[in-house]
C-alpha positions as CSV (number, residue, x, y, z in Angstrom):
1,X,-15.2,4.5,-59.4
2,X,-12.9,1.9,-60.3
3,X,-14.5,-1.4,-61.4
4,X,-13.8,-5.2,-59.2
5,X,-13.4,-6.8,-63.0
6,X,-9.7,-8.4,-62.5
7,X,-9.5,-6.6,-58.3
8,X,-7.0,-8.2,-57.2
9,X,-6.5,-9.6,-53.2
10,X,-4.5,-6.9,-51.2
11,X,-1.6,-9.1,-49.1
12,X,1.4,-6.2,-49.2
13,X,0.4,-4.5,-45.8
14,X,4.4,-4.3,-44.4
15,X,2.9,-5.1,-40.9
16,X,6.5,-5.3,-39.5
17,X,7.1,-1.7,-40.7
18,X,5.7,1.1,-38.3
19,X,3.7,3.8,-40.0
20,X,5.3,7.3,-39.9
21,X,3.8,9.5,-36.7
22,X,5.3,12.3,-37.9
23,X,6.3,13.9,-34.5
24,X,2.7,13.5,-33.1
25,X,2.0,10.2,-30.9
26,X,-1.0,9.3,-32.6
27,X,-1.1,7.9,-36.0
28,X,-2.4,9.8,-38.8
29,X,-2.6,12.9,-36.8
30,X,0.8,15.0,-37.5
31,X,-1.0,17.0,-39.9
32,X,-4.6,18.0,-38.2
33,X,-5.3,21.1,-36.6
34,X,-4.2,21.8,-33.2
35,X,-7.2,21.8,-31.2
36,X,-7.9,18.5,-32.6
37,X,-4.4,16.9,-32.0
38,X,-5.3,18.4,-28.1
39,X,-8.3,15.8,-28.2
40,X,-6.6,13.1,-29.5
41,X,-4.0,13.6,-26.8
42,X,-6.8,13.5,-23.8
43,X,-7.5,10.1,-24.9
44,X,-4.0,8.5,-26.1
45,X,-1.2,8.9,-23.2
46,X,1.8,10.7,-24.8
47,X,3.8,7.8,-22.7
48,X,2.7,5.0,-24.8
49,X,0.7,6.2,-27.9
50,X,-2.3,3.9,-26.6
51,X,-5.4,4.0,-24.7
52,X,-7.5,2.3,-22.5
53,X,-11.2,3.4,-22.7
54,X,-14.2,2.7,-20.7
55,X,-16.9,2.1,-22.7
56,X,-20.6,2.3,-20.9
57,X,-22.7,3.5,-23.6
58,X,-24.6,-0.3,-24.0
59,X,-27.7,1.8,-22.5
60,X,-28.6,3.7,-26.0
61,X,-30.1,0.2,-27.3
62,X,-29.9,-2.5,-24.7
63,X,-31.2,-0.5,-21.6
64,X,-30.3,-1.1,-18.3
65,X,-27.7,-4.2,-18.8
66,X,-26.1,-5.7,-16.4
67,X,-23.6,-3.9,-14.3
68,X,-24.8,-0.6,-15.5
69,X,-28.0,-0.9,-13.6
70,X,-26.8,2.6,-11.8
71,X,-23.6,4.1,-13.5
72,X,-23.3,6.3,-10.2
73,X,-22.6,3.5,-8.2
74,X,-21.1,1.1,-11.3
75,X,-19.2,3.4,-13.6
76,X,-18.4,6.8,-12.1
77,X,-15.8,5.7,-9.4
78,X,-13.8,3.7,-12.5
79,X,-13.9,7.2,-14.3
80,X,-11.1,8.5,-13.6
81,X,-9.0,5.2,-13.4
82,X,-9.5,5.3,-17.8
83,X,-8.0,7.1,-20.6
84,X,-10.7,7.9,-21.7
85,X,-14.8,6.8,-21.4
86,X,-17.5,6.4,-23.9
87,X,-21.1,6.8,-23.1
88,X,-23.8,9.0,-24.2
89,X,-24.6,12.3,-23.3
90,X,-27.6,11.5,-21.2
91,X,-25.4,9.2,-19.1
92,X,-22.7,11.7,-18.8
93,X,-25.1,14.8,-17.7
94,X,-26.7,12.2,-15.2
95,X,-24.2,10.2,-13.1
96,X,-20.6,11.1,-14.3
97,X,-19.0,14.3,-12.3
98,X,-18.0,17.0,-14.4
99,X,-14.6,17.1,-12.1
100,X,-13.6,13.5,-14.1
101,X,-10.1,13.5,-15.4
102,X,-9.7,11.6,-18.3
103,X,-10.9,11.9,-22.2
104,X,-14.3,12.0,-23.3
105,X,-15.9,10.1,-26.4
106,X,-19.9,10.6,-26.6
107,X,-22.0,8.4,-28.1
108,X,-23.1,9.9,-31.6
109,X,-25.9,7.5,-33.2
110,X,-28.5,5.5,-32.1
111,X,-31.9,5.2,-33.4
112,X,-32.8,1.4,-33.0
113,X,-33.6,-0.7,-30.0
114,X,-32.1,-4.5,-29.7
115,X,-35.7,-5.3,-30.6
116,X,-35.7,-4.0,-34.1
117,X,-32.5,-4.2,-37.0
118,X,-29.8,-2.9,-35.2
119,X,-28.2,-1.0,-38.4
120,X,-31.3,1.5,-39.0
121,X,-29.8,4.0,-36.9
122,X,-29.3,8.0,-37.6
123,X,-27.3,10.8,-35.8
124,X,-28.3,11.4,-32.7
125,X,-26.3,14.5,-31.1
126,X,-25.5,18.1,-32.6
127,X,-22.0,19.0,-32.6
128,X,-23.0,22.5,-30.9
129,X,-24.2,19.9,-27.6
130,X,-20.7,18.0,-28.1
131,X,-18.9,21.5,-27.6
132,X,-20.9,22.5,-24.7
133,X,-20.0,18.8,-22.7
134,X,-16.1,19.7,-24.0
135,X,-16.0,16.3,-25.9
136,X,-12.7,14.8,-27.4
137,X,-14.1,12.8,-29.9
138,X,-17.6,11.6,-31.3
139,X,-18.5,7.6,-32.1
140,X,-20.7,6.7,-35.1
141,X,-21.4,2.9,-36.0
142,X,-20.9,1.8,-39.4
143,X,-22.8,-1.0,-41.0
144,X,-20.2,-2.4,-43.9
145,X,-22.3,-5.3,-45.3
146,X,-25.8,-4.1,-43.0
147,X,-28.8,-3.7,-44.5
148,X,-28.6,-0.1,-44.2
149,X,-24.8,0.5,-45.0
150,X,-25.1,3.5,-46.8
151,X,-27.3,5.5,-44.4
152,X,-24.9,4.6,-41.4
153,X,-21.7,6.2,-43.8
154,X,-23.8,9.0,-44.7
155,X,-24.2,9.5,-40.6
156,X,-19.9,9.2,-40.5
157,X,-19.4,11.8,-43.2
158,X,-21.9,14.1,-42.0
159,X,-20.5,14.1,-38.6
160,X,-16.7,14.5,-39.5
161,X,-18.2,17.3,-41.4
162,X,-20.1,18.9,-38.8
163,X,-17.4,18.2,-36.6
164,X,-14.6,19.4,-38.3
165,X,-14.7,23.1,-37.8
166,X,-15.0,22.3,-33.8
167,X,-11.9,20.5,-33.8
168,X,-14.0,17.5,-33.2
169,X,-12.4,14.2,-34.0
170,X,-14.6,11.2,-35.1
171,X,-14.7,7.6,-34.1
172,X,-16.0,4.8,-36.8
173,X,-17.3,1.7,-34.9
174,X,-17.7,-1.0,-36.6
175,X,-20.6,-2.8,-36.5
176,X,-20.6,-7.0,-37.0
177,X,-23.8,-8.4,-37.4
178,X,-24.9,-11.9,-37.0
179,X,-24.7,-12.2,-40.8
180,X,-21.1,-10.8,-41.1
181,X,-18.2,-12.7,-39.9
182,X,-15.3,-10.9,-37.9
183,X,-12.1,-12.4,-40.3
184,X,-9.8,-9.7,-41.0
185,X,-10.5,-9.7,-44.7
186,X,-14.3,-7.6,-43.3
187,X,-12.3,-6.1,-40.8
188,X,-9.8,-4.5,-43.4
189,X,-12.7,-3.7,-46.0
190,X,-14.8,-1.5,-42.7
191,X,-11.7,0.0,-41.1
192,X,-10.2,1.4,-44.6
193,X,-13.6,2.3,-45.8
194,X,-14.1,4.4,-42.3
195,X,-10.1,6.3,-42.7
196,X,-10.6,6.5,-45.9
197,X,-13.5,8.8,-45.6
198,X,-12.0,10.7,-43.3
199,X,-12.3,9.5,-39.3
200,X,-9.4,10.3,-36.9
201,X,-10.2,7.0,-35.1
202,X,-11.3,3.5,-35.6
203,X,-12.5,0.6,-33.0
204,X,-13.3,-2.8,-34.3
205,X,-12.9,-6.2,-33.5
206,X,-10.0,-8.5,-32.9
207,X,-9.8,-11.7,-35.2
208,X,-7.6,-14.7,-34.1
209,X,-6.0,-14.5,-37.6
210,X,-4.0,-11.6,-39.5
211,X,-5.3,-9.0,-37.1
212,X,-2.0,-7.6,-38.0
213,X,-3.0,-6.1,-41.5
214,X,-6.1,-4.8,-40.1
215,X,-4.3,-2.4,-37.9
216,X,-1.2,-1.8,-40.6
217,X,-4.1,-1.2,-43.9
218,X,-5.8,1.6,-41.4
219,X,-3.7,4.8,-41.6
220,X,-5.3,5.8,-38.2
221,X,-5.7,4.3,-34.9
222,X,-7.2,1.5,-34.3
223,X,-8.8,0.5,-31.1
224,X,-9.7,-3.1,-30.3
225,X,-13.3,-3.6,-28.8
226,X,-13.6,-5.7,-25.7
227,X,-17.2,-7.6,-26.9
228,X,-19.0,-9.7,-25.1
229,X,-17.7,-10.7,-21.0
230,X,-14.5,-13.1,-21.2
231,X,-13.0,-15.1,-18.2
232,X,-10.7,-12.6,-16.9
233,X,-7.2,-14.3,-17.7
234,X,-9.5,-15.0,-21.6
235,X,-9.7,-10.9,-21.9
236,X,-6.2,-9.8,-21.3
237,X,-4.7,-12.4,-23.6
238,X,-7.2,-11.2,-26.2
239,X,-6.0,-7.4,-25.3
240,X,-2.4,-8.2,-24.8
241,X,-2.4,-10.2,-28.8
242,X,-3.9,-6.7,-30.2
243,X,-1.5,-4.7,-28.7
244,X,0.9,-6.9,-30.4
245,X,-0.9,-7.2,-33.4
246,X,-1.0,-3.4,-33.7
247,X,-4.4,-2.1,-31.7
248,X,-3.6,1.4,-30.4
249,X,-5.6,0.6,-27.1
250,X,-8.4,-1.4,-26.1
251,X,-12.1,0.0,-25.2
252,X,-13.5,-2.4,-23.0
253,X,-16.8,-2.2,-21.2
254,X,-18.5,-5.7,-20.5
255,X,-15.0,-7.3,-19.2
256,X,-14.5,-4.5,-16.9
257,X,-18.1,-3.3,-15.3
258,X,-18.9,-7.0,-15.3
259,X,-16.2,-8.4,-13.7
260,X,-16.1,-9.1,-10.0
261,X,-13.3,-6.2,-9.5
262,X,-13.7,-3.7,-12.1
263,X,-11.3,-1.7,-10.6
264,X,-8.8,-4.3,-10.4
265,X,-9.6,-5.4,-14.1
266,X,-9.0,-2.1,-15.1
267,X,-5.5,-1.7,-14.0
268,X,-4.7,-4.8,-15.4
269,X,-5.8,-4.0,-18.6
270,X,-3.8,-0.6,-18.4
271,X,-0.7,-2.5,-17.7
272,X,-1.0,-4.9,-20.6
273,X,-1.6,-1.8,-23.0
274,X,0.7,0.9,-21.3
275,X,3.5,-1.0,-19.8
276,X,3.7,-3.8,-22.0
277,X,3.3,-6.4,-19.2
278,X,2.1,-10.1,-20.1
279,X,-1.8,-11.5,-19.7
280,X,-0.2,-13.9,-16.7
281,X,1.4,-10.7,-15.3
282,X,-1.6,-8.5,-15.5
283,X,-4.2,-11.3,-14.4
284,X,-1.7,-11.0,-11.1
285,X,-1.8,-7.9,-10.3
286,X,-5.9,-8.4,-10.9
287,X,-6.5,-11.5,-8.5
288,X,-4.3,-9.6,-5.8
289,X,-6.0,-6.2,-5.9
290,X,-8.9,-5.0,-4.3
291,X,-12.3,-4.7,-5.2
């Protein structure tokens, strides 16, 4: 390991200069298997090299939060409106049809309730049950900075490991604590650490500042999570700047099944992400849609 005596501040990260895709339309992919670049492809659109995902999977340590009371009546018909959805496997088997056409990403960890520290968690799901729900990727949360950091990487590597010979792609979530500030600087350090170790796939926060080199120091995707419930106008600015700032796609879940027109919210959000239109444009086509 090298040592931090004389480390000196990265600040060459060419954020103007798009990576290489290699012929593939997700980055970092071009040279994975091909049953894995089939995954990846059920959750970016070929179109536009992004995603829009619909996460629900709040459940696994906050319980029955609000608008995901009953995901049957909530979350199912927005389904196949998404990408892609994230959610856990007890959701999925429960209240999402097995006819749904869009990608899957299942909720890998957990361990914790809101009640206890939130970074204790382990693995919670066996590849072999991942393979027999057909999933496209699995998400593990990562703790850079928690108080239990190294378990939560010793859950990513074990899953990219265990998922590896399925064809399984892996999704690092990063974690932000009330201790941890979301600047880009802790946004760079968790997002490198989780590429470097080998996920296909990386959501994490967007920072008002140098978001930019987060996305360009990450050789893989990375998705911008939605966080807590913004003003509706507030979240598609905040979407439409990642997009600019590099964020392969957004994975939104409070600004959508909490809004008053998830529906609506959610094809506004696609059209920032997919079809490059502005916050204004897209807050349109939300206000005039129906619920």
């Amino acid at each position: 390991m090298a040592d931090l005596d004389g480390n000196r501040e990265a600040e060459r990260f060419s954020a103007d200069i798009p990576a290489d895709s290699g012929g593939f339309h997700v980055k970092g992919a071009a040279h994975l298997d091909w049953g894995m670049k089939r995954r990846l492809g059920n959750i970016f659109s070929p179109a536009s090299g992004r995603t829009v995902m619909l996460a629900f999977d709040h459940g696994y340590f906050q319980g029955p939060t609000s608008g995901l009371e009953r995901l049957d009546l909530s979350i199912a018909p927005l389904v196949d409106h998404a990408d892609a959805i994230m959610c856990t496997r007890g959701a999925l088997r429960t209240s999402i049809p097995p006819t749904a056409d869009t990608g899957l990403v299942l909720r890998a960890s957990g361990g914790p309730s809101m009640l206890k520290e939130l970074s204790d968690e382990h693995l919670a799901l066996d590849v072999a049950d991942a393979v027999r729900l057909d999933a496209d990727a699995l998400a593990v949360q990562i703790f850079v900075g928690g108080e239990h950091e190294s378990r939560s990487i010793r859950n990513l590597t074990t899953l990219i490991d265990s998922a590896a010979p399925a064809g399984i792609p892996v999704l690092g979530v990063t974690a932000v604590g009330r201790e941890l500030t979301r600047d880009a600087r802790y946004l760079r350090l968790a997002c490198r650490i989780i590429a470097e170790l080998g996920a296909q796939l990386v959501k994490t926060y967007y920072c008002e500042e140098d978001f930019e080199t987060v996305t360009a120091s990450c050789p893989v995707p990375v998705i911008m999570a939605g966080g807590k419930k913004l003003p509706e106008l507030e979240a598609l600015q905040m979407a439409q700047r990642a997009i600019a700032g590099g964020a392969a796609g957004v994975d939104m879940g409070r600004n959508i099944f909490q809004s008053n027109n998830p529906r609506g919210m959610l094809a506004a959000v696609k059209a920032v992400v997919h079809e490059a239109a502005s916050a204004e444009e897209a807050f349109d086509l939300y206000a005039t849609s129906a619920g």
